[in-house]
N, C-alpha and C positions, 0 to 999 in steps of 0.2 A: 331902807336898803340901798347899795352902792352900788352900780353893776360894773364900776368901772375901777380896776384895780390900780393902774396907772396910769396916768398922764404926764405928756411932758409935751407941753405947748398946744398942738392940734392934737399931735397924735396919742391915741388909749387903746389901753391892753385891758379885755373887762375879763371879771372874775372867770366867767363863764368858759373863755379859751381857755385860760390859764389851769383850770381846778378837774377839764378834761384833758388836758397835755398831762397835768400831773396822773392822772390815771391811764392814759394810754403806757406812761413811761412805767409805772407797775406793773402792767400786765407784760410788757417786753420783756423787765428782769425774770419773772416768774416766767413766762413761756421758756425763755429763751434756755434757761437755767433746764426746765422741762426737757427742754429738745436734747439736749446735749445728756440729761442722763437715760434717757430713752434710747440716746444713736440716732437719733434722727441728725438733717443737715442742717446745721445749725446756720449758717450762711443763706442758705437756701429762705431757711424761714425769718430772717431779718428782713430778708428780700422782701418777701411776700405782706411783710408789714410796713411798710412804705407804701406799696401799692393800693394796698387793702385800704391806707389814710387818704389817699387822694380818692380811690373810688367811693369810698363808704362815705365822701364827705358832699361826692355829686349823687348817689344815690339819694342820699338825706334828705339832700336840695329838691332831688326830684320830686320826691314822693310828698316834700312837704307842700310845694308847689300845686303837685297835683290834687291832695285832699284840700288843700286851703286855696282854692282859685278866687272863690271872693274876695282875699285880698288883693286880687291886682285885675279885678274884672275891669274895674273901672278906668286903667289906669291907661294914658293912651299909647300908642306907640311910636316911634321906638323906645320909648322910657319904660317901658314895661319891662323888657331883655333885661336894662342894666339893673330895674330891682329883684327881677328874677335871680342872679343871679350875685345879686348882694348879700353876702352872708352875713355882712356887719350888722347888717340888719336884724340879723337873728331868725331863724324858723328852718330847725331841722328834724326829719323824721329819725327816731334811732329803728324802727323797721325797716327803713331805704335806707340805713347806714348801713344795716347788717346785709339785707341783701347786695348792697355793693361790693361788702367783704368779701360773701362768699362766692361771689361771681370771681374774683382775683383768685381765689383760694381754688376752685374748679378751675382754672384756669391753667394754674402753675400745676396740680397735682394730675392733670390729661400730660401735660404737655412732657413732663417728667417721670410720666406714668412713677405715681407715689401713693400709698394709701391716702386717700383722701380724709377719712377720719382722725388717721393717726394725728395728720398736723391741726385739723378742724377743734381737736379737743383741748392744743394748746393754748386757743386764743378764747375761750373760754372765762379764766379767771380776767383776762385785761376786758374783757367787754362790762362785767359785772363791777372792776373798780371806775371803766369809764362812768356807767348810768352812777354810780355812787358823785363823781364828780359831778356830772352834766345834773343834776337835783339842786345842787347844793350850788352851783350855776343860777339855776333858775332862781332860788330861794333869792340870791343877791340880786338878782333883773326884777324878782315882784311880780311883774303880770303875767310872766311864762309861765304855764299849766298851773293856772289856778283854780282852785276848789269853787266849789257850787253854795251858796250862801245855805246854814243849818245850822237848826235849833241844838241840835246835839252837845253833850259836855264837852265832845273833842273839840270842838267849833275854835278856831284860833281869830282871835283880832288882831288886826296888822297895826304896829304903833302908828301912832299919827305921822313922826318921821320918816317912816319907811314912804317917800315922795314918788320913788320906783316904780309903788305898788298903786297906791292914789291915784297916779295920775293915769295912769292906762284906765283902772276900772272905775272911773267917775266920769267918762266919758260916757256918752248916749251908745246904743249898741244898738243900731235898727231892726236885730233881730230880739225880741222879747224874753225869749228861753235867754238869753246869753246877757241880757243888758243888767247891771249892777248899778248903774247909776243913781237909781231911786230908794237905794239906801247907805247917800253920801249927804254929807252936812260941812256947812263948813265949820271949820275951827281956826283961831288964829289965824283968818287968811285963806287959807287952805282948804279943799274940797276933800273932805276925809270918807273914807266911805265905816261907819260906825258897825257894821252886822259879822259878825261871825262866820268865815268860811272853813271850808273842811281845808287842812291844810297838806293839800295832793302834792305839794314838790317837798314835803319830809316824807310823805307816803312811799314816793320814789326814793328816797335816801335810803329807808327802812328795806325796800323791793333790793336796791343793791347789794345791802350787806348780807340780806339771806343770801342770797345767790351766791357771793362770794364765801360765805362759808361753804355752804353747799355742797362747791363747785370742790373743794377739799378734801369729798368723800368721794364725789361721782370721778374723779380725776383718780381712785384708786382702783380705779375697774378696773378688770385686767382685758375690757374689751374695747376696742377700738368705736368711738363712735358714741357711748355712752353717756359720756357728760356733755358732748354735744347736742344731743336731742332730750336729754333730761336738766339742759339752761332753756331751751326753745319751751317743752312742755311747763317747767314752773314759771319761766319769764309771763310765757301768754296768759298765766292762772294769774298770777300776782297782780301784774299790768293790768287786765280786764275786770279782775273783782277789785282789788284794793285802792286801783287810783282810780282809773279811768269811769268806775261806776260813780265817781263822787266829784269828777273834773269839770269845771264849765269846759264843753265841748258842744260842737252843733253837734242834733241827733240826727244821723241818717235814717234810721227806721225810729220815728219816737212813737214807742208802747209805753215808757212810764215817765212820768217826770213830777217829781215832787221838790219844791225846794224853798226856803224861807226861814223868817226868825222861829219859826212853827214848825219848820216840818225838817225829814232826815236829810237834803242836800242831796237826791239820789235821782240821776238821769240814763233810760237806757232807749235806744243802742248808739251810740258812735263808731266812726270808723274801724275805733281799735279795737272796740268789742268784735266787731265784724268780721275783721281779718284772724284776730284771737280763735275764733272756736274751731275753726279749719286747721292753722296751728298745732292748736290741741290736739286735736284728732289724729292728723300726720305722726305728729309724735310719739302717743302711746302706740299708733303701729309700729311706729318702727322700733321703738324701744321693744317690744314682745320680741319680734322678728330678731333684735341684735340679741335677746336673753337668749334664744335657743343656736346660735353661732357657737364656732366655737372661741375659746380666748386667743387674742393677738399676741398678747403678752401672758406668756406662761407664768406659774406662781412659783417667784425666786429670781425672776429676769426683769430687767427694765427695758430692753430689747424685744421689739417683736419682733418675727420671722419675716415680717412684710417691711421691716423698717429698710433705707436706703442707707449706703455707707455714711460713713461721716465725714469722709474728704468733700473740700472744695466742688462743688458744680456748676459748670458755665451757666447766667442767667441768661437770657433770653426776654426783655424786658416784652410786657402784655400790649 
């Protein structure tokens, strides 16, 4: 695999921006198209997605930072700053992306006093084509959120070409749960690592498109808020069973860990599992709580009663 889609002398454009722009620019036509047949401000929420990119892309930074600090424990300072803050680098959390959003998103709907749900549920279908990109991302980089070595029939081999993926996990891994190196061989040269892993960044391809469908019925509620906390309650289900229990990740709380040419590739708990069940939780309440509301949008109306005109409104940048 290639992670770099273009080059032209130094400078490279890797898949991984590129295949997340193209889904950010999805979710804009579809919100945007949203807003305007709702009566929402459709100016208003262009805004808010500008913002929502620069902050969701330092929340990401942060949070990835902060869960993955051994990678720059070592590192001394002042160089430490500039790879913190190197994205080129690669390492972002899409939880500290979301949370950055909706900090922007609480932000514009106080300030404007605007239903807060009404626009929260716009940006919805573009978060679900982003993880659809940001996967398929990873797939082209190789070592990003890769599977746990398993005996399983899913068990996928990476060709020997895929150099990407090789060269990150034939490398020594000081920590033993995480280290892959002891089932690489070379070939042709090449340090190939020969064992079968779960293959967790199609998992996440798969996690996207549900959602995205999904997000198709939950976006027909006539309640405000709805497909908002019913992306959060399946994202954190999906995310926490379907990849994350099968992802080489460190275990923050490790209760199980099974993984081998033998055995199912299964580690628990990591971060995300951790953050995930709290999630879950939050959400089915408040999802109860929004069922017994009344509806925003009455049945026959694309307008809610709560929505804001649809003229122009001065921004007030965050």
């Amino acid at each position: 695999m290639d992670p770099v889609f273009l080059q032209i002398g130094s400078f490279k454009i890797a898949w991984y921006g590129v295949l997340i722009t193209l889904g950010i620019v999805a979710g804009v036509w579809v919100g945007t198209r949203m807003a305007r047949d709702r009566g929402l401000n459709v100016n208003l929420f262009n805004d808010m997605i500008l913002w929502m990119i620069i902050w969701g892309l330092v929340g990401a930074r942060i949070v990835f930072v902060a869960t993955s600090w051994d990678q720059f424990a070592g590192i001394p300072f002042p160089r430490v700053l500039l790879d913190i803050v190197n994205l080129r680098a690669g390492g972002i959390s899409i939880h500290g992306g979301l949370i950055g959003g909706i900090l922007v998103l609480i932000y514009y709907t106080r300030r404007y006093k605007l239903n807060f749900y009404e626009y929260a549920d716009l940006f919805v279908p573009g978060v679900a084509f982003g993880i659809i990109g940001g996967r398929i991302g990873n797939i082209m980089n190789g070592t990003d959120t890769v599977g746990r070595v398993t005996g399983w029939p899913i068990g996928y081999r990476w060709p020997n070409g895929a150099r990407a993926f090789h060269d990150g996990m034939c490398v020594r891994n000081p920590n033993p749960d995480l280290d892959l190196s002891r089932y690489c061989q070379e070939i042709g040269g090449q340090l190939v690592m020969t064992a079968p892993v779960h293959f967790t960044q199609l998992y996440g391809v798969f996690i996207g498109i549900i959602l995205s469908v999904a997000a198709y019925f939950w976006l027909r509620s006539r309640k405000a808020g709805w497909a908002f906390w019913q992306f959060w309650l399946w994202y954190s289900i999906l995310r926490a069973g379907l990849e994350e229990t099968f992802r080489l990740n460190p275990l923050t709380l490790k209760s199980y860990l099974n993984q081998g040419p033998n055995a199912p590739g299964i580690g628990l708990w990591t971060d995300t599992h951790l953050i995930s069940i709290p999630l879950i939780l939050v959400s089915i309440v408040m999802l109860l709580r929004l069922r017994n509301r009344p509806d925003t949008r009455p049945a026959g109306r694309l307008v809610g009663p709560s929505s804001p005109a649809a003229e122009p409104t001065p921004v007030e940048r965050p």
